[in-house]
C-alpha positions as CSV (number, residue, x, y, z in Angstrom):
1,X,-94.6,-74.6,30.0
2,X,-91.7,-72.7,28.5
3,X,-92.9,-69.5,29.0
4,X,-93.3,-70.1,32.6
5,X,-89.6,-71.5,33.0
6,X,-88.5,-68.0,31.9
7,X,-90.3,-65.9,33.8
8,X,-89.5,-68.3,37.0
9,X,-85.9,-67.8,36.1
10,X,-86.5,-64.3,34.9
11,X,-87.8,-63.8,39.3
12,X,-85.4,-65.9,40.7
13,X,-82.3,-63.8,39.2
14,X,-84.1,-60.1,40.6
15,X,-82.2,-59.2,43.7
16,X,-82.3,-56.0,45.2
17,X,-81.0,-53.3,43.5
18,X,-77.2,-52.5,43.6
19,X,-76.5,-49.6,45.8
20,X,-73.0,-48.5,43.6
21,X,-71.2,-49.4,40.6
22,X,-67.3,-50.1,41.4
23,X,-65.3,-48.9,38.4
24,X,-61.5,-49.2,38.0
25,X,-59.6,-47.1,36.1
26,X,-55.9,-47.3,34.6
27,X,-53.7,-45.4,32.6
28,X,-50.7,-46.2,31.7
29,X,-47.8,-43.7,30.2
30,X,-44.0,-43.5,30.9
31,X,-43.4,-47.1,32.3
32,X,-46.0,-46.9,34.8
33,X,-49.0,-48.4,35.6
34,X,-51.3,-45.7,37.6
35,X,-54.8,-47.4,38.8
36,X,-57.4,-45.4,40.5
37,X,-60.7,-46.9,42.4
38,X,-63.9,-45.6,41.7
39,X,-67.3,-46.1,43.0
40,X,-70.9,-44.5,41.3
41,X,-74.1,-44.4,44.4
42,X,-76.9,-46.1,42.7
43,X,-79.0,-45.1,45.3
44,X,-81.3,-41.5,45.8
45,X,-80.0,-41.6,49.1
46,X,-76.6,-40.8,50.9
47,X,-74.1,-43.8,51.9
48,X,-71.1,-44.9,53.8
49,X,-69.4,-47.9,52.7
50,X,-65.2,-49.1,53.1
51,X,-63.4,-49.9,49.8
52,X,-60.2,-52.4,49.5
53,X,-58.0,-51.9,46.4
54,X,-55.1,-54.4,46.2
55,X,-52.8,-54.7,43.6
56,X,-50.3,-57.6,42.8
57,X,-47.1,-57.7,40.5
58,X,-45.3,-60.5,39.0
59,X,-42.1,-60.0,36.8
60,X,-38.3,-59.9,36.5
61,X,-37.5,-58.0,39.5
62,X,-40.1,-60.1,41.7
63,X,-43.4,-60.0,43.5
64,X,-44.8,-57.4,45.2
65,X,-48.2,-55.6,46.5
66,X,-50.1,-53.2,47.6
67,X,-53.6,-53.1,49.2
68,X,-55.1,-49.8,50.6
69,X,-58.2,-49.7,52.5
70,X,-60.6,-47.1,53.8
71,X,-64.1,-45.6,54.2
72,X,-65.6,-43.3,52.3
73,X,-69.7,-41.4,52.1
74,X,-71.3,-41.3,48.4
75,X,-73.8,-39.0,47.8
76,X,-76.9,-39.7,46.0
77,X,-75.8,-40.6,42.3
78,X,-72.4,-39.2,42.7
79,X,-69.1,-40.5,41.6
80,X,-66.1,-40.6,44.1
81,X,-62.3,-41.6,44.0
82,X,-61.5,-43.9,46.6
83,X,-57.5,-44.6,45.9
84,X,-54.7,-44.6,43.6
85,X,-52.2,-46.4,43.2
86,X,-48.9,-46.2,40.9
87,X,-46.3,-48.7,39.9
88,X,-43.6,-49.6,37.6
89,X,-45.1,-51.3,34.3
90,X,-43.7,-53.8,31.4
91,X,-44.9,-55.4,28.7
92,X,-42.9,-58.7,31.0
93,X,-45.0,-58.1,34.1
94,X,-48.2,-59.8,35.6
95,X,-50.9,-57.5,37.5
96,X,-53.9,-59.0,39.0
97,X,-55.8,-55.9,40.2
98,X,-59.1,-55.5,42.6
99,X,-61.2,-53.2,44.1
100,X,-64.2,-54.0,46.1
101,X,-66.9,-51.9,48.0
102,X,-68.4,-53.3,51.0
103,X,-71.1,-52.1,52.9
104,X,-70.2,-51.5,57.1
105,X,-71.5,-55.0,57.6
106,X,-68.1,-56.1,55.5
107,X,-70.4,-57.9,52.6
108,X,-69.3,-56.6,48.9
109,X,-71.6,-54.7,47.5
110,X,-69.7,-53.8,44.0
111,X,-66.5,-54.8,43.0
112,X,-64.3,-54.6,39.5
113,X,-61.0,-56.4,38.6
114,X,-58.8,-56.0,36.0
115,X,-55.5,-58.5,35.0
116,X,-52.8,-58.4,32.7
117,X,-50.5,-61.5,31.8
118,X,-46.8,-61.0,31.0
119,X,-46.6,-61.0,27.3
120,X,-44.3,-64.2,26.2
């Protein structure tokens, strides 16, 4: 019977293929925090999908953030940028960072996030 629970379980979780991979990226160098959006087509064929990349800060000198939002076309298996974003960066700060892809429907198809906690 085991055997069968796994591959029942092995069906159930097969969905339908993802159509990108959402990658974040950040670097930081000189006090600042510089994050860049990413998205990879999964799919042999050519897309359009809208992006949102919001960024929040917590620290010393307050809260603040910073979403940007567009629409962008992938082409088959190729990588685009979608957004950047820079800002001020301590050791003493919070970031709670996200991107998501959606298709023009406004479901997520991909998304990445990425936080940092104020060191103590």
């Amino acid at each position: 019977m085991l055997p069968l629970l796994l591959l029942l379980a092995a069906w159930q979780g097969a969905g339908p293929p993802e159509p990108c991979r959402a990658h974040l990226e950040l670097h930081q160098q000189d006090g600042f925090l510089t994050v860049t959006g990413h998205c990879r087509s999964l799919l042999p064929t050519a897309a359009r999908y809208r992006y949102e990349l919001s960024l929040l800060k917590e620290g010393a000198g307050g809260r603040s953030q910073n979403t940007q939002r567009g629409e962008f076309d992938v082409a088959p298996a190729q990588e685009v940028s979608l957004s950047e974003a820079r800002v001020n960066a301590t050791a003493q700060d919070t970031y709670r960072i996200h991107l998501r892809v959606l298709d023009l429907a406004g479901h997520i198809v991909a998304q990445d996030s990425a936080v940092q906690v104020a060191a103590r």
